[in-house]
Residue, then its C-alpha position, 0 to 999 in steps of 0.5 A: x884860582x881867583x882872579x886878583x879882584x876875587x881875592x880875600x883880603x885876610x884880617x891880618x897884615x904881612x910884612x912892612x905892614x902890607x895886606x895879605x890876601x887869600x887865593x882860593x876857590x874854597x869858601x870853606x877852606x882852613x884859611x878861609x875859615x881861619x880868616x873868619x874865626x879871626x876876624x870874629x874875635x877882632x869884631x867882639x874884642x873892638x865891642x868890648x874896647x867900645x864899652x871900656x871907652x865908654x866907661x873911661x870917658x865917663x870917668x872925671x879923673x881919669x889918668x891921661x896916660x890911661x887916656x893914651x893907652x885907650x886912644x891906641x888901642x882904639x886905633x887898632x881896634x879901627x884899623x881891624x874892624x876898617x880891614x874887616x868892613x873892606x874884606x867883606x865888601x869886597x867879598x859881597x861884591x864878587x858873590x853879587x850878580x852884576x847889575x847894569 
């Protein structure tokens, strides 16, 4: 079993919002490769969501509503690619070798 500062942090939330995180010596494990394929998706879907930001800013009558539903989705889109970025980070510097 890992030690808590060895553990994944999982691209998902549990309950109350709160972070999951994988125990596990398996690198290419189910959950670990789960992780993976998610967190991929979370990456490609926040690229596509970029586009379409780009697309609507440029639109001069765009509805203020549509304006809304973008700003949401690109608060999510940030929270995955932040937790994404966090969990890989974290991952880096547990299969670095230690330097003094």
């Amino acid at each position: 079993m890992t030690t808590r500062n060895e553990m994944r942090l999982l691209p998902w939330s549990g309950p109350e919002d709160k972070p999951c995180y994988l125990s596990t010596d398996e690198r290419d494990g189910h959950m670990s490769r789960l992780a993976d394929n998610i967190e991929a998706v979370q990456l490609g879907m926040a690229t596509e969501l970029l586009g379409q930001a780009s697309e609507t800013l440029g639109d001069k009558e765009v509805d203020p509503e549509d304006l809304r539903l973008l700003v949401k989705e690109l608060a999510g889109a940030l929270r995955d690619v932040l937790r994404v970025a966090t969990s890989r980070g974290h991952l880096l510097a547990v299969s670095e070798p230690h330097r003094s």
